[in-house]
KEGU-271831 format. One record per residue (C-alpha): z, x, y. Coordinates in Angstrom, 1 decimal, padded with zeros to 4 digits. Each point is the difference from the previous one (the first is absolute). Layout:
c3/c1/c2
Z/X/Y
...
END
This chain:
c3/c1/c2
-052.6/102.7/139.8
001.0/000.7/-003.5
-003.4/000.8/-002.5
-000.5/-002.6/-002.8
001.0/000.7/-003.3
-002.3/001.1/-002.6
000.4/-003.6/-002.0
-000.7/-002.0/003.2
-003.2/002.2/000.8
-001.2/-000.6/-003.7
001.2/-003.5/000.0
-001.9/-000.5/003.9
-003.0/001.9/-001.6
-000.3/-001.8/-003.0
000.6/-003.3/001.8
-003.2/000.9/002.0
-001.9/000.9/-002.7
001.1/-003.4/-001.7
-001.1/-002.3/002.5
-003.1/001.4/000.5
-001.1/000.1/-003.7
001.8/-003.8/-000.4
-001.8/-001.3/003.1
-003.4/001.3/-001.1
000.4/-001.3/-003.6
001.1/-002.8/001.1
-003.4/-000.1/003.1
-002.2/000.4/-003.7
001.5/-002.5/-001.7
-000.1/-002.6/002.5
-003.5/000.9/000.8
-000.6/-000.5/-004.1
001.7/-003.1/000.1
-002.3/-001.2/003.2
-003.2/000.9/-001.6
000.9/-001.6/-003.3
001.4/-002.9/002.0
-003.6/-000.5/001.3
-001.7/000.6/-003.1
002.3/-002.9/-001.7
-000.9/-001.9/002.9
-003.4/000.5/-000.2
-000.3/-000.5/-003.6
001.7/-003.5/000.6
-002.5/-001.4/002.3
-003.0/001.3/-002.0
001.7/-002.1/-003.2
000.7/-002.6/002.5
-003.8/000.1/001.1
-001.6/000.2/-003.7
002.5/-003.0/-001.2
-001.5/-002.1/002.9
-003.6/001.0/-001.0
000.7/-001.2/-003.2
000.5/-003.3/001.4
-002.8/-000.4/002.2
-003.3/-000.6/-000.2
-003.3/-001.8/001.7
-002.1/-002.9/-000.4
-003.4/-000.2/-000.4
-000.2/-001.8/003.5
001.7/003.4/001.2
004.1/-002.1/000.3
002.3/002.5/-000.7
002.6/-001.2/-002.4
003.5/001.8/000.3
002.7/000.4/-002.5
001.9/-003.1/-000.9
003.1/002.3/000.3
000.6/002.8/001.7
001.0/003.5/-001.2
002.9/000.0/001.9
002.2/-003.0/000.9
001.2/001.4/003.7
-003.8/-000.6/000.6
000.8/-003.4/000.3
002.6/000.6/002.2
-000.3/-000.2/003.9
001.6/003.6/001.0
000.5/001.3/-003.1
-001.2/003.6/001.0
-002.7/-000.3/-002.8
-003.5/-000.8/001.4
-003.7/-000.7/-001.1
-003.2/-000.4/001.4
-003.1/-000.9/-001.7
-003.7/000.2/002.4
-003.3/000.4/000.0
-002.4/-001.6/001.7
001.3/-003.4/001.9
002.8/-000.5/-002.6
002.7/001.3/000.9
003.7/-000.7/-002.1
003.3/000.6/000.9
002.9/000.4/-002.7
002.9/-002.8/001.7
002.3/002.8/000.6
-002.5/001.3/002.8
-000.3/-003.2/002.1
000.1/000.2/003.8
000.4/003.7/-000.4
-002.1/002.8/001.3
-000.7/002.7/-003.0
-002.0/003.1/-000.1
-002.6/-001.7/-002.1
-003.1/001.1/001.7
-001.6/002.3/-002.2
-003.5/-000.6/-001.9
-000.8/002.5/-003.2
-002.8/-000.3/-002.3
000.9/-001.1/-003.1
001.3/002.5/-002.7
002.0/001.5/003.3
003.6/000.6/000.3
002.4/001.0/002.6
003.5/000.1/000.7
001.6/000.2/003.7
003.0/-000.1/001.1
002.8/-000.5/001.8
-002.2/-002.0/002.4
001.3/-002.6/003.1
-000.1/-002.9/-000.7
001.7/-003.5/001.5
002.5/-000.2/-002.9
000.6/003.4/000.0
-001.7/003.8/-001.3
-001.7/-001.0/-002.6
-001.9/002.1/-003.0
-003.4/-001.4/-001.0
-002.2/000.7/-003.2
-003.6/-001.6/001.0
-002.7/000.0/-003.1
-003.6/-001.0/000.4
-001.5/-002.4/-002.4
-003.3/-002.0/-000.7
-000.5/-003.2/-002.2
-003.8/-000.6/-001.5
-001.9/-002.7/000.7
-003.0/-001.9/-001.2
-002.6/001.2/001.1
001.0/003.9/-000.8
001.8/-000.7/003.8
004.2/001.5/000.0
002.3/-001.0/002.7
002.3/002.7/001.1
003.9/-000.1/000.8
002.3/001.5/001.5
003.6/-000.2/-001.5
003.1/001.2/001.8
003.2/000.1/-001.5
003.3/000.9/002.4
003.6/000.5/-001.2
002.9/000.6/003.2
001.0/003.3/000.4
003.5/-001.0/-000.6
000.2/-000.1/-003.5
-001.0/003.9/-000.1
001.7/000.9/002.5
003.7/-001.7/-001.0
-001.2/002.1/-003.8
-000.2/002.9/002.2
003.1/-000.4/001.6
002.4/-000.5/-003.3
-001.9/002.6/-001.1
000.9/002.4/002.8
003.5/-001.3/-000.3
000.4/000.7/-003.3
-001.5/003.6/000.5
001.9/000.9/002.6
003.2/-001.1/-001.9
-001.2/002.0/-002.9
-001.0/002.9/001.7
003.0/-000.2/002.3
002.7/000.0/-002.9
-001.6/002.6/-001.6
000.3/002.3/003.2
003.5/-000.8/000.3
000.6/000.6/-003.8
-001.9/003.2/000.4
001.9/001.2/002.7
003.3/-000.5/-002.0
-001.6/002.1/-002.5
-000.9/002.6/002.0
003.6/000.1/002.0
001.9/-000.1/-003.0
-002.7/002.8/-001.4
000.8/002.0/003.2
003.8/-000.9/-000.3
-000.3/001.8/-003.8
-002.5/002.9/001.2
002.0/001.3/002.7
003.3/-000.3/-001.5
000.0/003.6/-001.0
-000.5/001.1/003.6
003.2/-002.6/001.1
001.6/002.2/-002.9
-000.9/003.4/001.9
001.2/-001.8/003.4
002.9/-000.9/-001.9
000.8/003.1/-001.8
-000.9/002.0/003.4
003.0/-001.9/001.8
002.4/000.7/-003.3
-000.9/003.9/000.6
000.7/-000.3/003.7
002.8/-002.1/000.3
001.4/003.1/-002.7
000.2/-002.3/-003.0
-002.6/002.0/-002.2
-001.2/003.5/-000.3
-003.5/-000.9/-000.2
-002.5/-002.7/-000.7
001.2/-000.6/-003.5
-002.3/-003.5/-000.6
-003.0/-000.1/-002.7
-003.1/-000.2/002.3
-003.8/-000.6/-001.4
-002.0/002.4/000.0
-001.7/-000.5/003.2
002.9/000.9/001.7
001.3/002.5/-002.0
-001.6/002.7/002.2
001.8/-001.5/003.3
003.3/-000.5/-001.7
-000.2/003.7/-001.8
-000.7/001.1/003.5
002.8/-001.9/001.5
002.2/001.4/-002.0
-001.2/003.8/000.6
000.8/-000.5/003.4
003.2/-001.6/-000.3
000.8/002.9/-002.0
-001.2/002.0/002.4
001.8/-001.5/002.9
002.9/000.0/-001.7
000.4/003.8/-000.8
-000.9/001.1/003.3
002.5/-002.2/001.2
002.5/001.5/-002.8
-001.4/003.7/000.8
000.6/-000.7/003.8
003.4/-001.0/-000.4
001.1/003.0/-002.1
-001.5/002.2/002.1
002.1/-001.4/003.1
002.4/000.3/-002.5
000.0/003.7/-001.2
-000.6/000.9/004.0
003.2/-001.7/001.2
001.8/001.8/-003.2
-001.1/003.2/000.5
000.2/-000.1/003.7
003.8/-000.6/-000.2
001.3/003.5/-001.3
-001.8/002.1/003.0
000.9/-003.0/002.3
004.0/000.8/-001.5
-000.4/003.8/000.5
-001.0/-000.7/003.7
002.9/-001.9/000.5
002.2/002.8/-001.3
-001.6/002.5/002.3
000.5/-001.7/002.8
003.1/-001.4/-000.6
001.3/003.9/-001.7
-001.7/002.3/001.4
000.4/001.9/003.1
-002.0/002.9/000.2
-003.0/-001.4/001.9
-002.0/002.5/-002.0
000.8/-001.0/-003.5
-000.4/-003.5/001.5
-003.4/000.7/001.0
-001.0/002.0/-003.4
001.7/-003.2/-002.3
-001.6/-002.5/002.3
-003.7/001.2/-000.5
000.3/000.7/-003.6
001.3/-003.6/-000.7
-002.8/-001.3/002.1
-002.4/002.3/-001.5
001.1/-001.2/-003.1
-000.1/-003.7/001.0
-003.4/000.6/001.5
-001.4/001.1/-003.9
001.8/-003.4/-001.4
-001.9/-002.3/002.5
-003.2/001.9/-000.7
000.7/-000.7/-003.7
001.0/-003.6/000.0
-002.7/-000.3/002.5
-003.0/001.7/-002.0
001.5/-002.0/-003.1
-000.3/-003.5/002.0
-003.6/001.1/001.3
-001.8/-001.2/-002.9
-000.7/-003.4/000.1
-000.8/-001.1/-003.3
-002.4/-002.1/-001.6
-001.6/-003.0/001.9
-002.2/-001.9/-002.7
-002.5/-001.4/002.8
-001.2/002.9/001.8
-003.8/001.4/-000.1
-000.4/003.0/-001.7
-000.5/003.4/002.2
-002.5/002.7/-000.8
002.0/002.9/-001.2
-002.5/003.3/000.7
000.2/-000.3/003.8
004.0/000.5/-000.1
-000.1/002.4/-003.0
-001.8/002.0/002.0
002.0/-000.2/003.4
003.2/000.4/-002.2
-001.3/003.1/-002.0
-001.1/001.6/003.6
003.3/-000.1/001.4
001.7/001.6/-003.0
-002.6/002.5/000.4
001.2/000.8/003.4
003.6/-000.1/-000.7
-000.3/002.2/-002.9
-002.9/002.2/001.3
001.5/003.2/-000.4
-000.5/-000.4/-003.9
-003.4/-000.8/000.6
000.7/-002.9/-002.2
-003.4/-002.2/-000.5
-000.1/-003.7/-001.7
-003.2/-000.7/-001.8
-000.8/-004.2/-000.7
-001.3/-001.8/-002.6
000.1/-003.2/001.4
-002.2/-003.4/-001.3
-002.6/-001.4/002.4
002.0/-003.6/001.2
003.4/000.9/-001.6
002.5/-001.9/002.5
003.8/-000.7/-000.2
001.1/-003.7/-000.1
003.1/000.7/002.2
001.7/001.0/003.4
-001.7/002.7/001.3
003.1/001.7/001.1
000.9/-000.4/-003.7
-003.3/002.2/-000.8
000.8/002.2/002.5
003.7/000.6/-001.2
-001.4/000.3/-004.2
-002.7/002.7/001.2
001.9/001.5/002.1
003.0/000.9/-001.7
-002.1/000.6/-003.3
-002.4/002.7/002.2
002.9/001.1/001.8
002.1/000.6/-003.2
-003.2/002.2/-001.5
-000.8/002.1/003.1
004.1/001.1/000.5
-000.6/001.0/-003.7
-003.9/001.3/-000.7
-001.3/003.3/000.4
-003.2/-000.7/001.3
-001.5/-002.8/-001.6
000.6/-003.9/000.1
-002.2/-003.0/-001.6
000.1/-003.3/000.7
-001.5/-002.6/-002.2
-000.6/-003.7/000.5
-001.4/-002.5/-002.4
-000.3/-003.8/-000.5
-000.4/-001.7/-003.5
-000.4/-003.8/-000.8
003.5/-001.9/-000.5
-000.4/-001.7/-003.4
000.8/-003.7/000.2
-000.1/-000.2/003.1
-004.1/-000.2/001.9
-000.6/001.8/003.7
003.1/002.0/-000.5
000.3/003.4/-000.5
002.4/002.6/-001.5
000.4/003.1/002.7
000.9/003.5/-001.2
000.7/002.7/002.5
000.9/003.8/-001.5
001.1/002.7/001.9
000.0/003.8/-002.1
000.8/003.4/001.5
000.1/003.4/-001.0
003.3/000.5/000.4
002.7/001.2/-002.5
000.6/-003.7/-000.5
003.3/-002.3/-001.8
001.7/000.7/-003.1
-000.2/-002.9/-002.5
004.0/-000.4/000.1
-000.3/000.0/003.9
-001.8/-002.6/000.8
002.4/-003.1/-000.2
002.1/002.5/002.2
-003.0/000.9/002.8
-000.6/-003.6/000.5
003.7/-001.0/000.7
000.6/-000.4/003.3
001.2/002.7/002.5
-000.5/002.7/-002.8
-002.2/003.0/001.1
-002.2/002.1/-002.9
001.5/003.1/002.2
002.6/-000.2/002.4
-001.9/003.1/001.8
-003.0/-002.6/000.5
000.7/-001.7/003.4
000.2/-004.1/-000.2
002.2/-002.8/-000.9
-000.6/-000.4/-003.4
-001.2/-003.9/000.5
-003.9/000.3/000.2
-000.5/-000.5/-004.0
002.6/-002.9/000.2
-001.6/-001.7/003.2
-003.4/000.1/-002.8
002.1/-001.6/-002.6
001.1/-002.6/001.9
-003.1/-001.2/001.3
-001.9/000.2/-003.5
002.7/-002.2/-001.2
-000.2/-002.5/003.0
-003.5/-000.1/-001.6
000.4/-000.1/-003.7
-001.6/002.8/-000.4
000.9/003.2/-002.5
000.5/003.9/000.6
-001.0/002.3/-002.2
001.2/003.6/000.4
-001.4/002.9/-001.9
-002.0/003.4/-000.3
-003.0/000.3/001.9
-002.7/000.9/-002.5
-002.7/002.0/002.1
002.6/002.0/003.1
002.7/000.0/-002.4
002.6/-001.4/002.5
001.7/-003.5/000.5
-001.9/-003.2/-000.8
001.1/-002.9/001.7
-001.5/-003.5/-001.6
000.1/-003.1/002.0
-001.5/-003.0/-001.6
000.1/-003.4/002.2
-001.3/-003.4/-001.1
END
């Protein structure tokens, strides 16, 4: 199953986030709306209550004398979902609207009391009731109390609750959609500069552009920079394999013509012999060349860096051996964490042909120094320099462009092919690096300068 794209896990996530944060906005505000729903309502029926008071009063006989009109017109009408109720005592009054109906009218407060209830059942339907207690003086210094109950249908609230959700949930539901527009066409502009690298990516492979050539921001600067370093990369070990299949097919094809002759020309089965083994002696050298120069393997940008000491050390105690009967030492100098951001056969191929190259030509003394230095510009990174001085009798100034070219020997008496200082160029090209060649200083032989980074 193919993995969602990185708009339509944003756009899923966000759509998530949205609904929850529009559902409970929208839970609040319809609990707001409730509350001051019921507060309106409640205010109502207490206006409704004092208006009626207004109206009424008592006689001195104790005859209760209501309003000539009532606060409220559906009071007078039979169903209206309005309803009153005036007691005390043995009188007992019914608003019109309540006749023949059964209402939750049978609470009793002492007067100055209030309360509000609700929704409660009712015959006609849930019903919210505001009840205040009231007493009339008589002569005598004698009050007769009251009871009055006024009761409004629930449906009234409840059909201003409902628009009011209605409207809400269009509002709130528009907006989502609007906001999710936004956000795609935000995504849409946001992660058109990595639709650019995908783009660019194909260009390069399809072989219709060198590189990523695009103008990236800068948060991706780093990947595309890096992209590009290995596509670079690639491409010249590619190139480098290729000439190097190359140059063995050419050279191969004069000792491969000479065999032919021999055994086509010659008949003395000895000279046969003799030519024989010196062409494949001699073809046995060329695939050892072409073969050490295709053994480097370049620079890789994403590889983890490898503590140099341990194979310093192993390389420099081989050499030793090989070229013990010099008693040739190598003394290190060598920064605690230094580490080479490469192939570790490339490391082993720059120190050894560098170590190699000073033991064939010290006395008795070689010194290896590694060192890392911060990369200016560029944080984490590091700048690696590895030098390698003997006490040898070292290069001429106008011989060193001719030491380093390959197949060229310092002295032909020297045993080798003359590639080892060519093999080191190579692979501190493959990573931009620099090499400096000079006077040691303190043995007074060769210095060899390698500067990576």
């Amino acid at each position: 199953m193919r993995p969602l794209s990185l708009a339509a896990r944003t756009m899923a996530a966000a759509s998530v986030v949205l609904a929850g944060f529009l559902g409970l906005t929208g839970f609040a505000l319809d609990q707001a709306f409730e509350r001051s729903a019921l507060a309106a309502l409640r205010e109502r029926l207490q206006g409704y209550s004092y208006t009626f008071l207004a109206g009424t009063d008592i006689g001195v006989t104790g005859r209760v004398i209501l309003p000539e009109v009532m606060p409220e017109p559906r009071l007078e009408r039979p169903g209206s979902g309005l309803y009153a109720r005036l007691a005390g005592g043995e009188f007992n009054w019914n608003s019109p609207s309540g006749l023949d109906r059964q209402l939750p009218f049978d609470q009793d407060l002492a007067p100055g009391e209030l309360s509000f209830r609700g929704p409660l059942e009712s015959s006609d339907g849930d019903l919210y009731v505001l009840s205040m207690g009231i007493a009339f003086d008589l002569p005598g210094g004698k009050e007769a109390r009251f009871t009055l109950h006024f009761a409004e249908h629930e449906a009234a609230t409840e059909a201003q609750k409902g628009a009011f959700r209605e409207t809400v949930l269009l509002l709130l539901g528009s907006l989502g959609i609007l906001l999710l527009v936004v956000l795609g066409m935000s995504l849409r502009w946001s992660l058109s500069p990595l639709r650019g690298v995908a783009k660019d990516l194909a260009q390069v492979r399809s072989g219709n552009a060198p590189e990523l050539g695009g103008s990236y921001p800068r948060e991706l600067l780093g990947l595309t920079e890096s992209l590009n370093q290995f596509i670079q990369s690639e491409r010249k070990n590619l190139q480098r394999y290729r000439n190097t299949l190359g140059d063995l097919a050419h050279s191969l094809k004069t000792p491969l013509a000479v065999l032919r002759g021999l055994i086509e020309n010659e008949s003395d089965p000895d000279a046969l012999r003799g030519g024989t083994a010196e062409q494949l002696e001699r073809m046995d050298d060329l695939v050892a060349y072409q073969l050490a120069r295709a053994a480097k393997s370049g620079h890789h940008t994403f590889v983890a860096p490898i503590p140099i000491a341990k194979f310093a050390e192993d390389v420099a105690s081989t050499l030793e051996k090989v070229y013990a009967s010099k008693g040739a030492l190598c003394e290190f100098e060598i920064a605690d964490g230094a580490s080479f951001r490469g192939e570790r056969g490339d490391l082993l191929e720059l120190l050894g042909n560098l170590l190699d190259n000073a033991f064939k030509w010290c006395k008795r003394r070689v010194l290896l120094q590694v060192e890392q230095e911060p990369r200016s510009g560029a944080p984490g990174r590091n700048r690696l320099r590895i030098v390698v001085e003997d006490d040898g009798p070292g290069i001429a100034e106008d011989k060193v462009q001719q030491m380093l070219q390959r197949g060229v020997r310092g002295d032909e008496r020297v045993q080798g092919h003359g590639i080892g200082l060519s093999i080191v160029q190579d692979i501190i090209a493959s990573y931009q690096g620099e090499l400096k060649v000079g006077r040691s200083e303190e043995l007074g032989g060769a210095r060899f300068e390698v500067v990576l980074g």
